[in-house]
C-alpha positions in Angstrom: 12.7 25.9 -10.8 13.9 22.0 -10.8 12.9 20.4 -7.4 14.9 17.5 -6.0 14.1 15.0 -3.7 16.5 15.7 -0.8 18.5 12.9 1.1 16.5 13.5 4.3 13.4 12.8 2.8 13.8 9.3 1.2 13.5 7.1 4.5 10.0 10.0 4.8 8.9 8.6 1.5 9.9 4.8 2.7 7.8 5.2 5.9 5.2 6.5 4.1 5.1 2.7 2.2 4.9 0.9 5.3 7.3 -1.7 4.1 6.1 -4.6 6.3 2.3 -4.1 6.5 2.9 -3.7 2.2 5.4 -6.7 2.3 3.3 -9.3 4.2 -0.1 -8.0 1.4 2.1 -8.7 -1.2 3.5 -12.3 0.9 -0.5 -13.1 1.3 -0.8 -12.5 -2.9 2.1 -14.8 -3.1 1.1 -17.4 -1.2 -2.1 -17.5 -3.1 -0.6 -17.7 -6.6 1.5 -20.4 -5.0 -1.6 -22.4 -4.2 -3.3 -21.5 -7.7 -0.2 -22.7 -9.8 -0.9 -26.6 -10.9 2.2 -28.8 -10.3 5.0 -27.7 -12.3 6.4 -24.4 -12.5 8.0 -23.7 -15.4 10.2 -19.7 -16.2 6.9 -18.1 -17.6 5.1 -19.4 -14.2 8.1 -17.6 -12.2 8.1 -14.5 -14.2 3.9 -14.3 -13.9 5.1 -14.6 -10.2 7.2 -12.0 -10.2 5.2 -9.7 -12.7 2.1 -10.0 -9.8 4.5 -9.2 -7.0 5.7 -6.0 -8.4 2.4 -4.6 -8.9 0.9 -5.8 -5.5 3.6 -3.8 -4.0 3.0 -1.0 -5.6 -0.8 -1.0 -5.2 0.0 -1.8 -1.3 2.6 0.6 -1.3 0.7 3.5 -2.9 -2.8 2.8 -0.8 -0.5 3.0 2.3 1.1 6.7 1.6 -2.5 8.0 0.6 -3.6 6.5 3.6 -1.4 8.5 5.7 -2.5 11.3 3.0 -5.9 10.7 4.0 -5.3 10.8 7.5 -2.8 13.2 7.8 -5.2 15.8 10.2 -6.1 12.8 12.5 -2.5 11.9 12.8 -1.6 15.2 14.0 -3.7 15.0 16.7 -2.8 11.3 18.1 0.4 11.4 20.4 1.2 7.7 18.8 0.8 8.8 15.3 2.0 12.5 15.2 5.7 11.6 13.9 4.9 10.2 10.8 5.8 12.2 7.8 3.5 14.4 7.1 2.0 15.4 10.5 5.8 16.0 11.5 6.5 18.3 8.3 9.2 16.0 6.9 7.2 15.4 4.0 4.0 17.6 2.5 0.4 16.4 2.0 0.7 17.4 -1.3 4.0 15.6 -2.2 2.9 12.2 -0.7 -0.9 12.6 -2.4 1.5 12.8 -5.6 3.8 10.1 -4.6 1.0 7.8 -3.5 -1.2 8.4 -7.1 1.8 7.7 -9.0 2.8 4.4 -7.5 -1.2 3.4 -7.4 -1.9 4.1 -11.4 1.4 2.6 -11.7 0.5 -0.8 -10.4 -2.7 -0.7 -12.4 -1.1 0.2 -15.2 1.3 -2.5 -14.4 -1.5 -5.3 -13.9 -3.6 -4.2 -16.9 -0.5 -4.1 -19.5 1.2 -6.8 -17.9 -1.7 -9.0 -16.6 -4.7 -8.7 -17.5 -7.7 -6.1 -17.0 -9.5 -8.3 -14.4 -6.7 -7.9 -12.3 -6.4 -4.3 -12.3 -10.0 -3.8 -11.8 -9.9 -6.3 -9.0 -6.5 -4.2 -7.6 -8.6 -0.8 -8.2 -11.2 -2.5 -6.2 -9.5 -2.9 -3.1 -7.7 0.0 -3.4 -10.8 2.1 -3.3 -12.4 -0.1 -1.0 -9.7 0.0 1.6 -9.2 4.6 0.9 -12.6 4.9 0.8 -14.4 2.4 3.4 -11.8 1.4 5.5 -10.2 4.3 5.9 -13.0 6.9 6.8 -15.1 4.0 8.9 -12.1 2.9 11.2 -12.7 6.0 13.6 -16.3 5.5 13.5 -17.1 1.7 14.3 -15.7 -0.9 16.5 -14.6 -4.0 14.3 -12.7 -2.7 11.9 -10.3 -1.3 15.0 -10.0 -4.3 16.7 -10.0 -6.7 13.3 -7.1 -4.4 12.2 -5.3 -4.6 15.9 -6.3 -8.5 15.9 -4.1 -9.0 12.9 -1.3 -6.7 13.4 -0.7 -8.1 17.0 -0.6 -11.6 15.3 1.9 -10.7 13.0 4.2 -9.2 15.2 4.4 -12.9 16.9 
């Protein structure tokens, strides 16, 4: 049997990538490539530009979902975090752990083909860093709570 993705469930799947928190990552990777480009920027320079933007948002966009994977039990629990998709059943575990693998091995794949293999080990690097520290050591030491709330309330200002 074919399974389709229904209507409902595509602004799910969009929550699931945290479009701002991904989009200012992927503003902070710009903003260094800006800084790391010498003096004239030429078409191959803009389409470098673009090439590392793509696969920044996918990496950010693909740690995000299995983030919420990840914390999906937790979530259910917290009155502030019990609507997101997958604690509120609009979406399964198992289709966002699939949906958040794909769009991670995609934005390796994209660095290493399209980049270099530096860069996608570097991108793997924080993507297991943040999924596998982060992620597990936010509930059970201070900093990392109020270094994440620090910057999220600045952002919002």
């Amino acid at each position: 049997m074919r399974r389709t993705i229904k209507h409902s469930s595509i602004p799910a799947y969009n929550e699931l990538l945290k479009p701002s928190l991904t989009f200012m990552s992927t503003l902070t990777g710009v903003g260094g490539f800006a800084l790391a480009v010498p003096g004239n920027w030429n078409s191959f320079i803009v389409l470098r530009l673009l090439v590392m933007t793509l696969g920044t948002l996918a990496i950010g966009g693909g740690a995000a979902v299995l983030n919420q994977f990840l914390e999906r039990m937790t979530d259910a629990r917290m009155k502030r975090t019990e609507k997101r998709p997958i604690p509120s059943g609009r979406l399964s575990g198992g289709s966002a752990l699939v949906f958040g693998a794909i769009l991670t091995l995609a934005g390796l794949a994209y660095f290493l083909f399209f980049v270099n293999l530096l860069s996608a080990v570097v991108a793997a690097a924080i993507s297991a860093s943040y999924l596998l520290l982060y992620t597990p050591m936010k509930r059970r030491s201070y900093p990392p709570r109020s270094s994440a709330a620090f910057q999220v309330r600045c952002l919002r200002y």
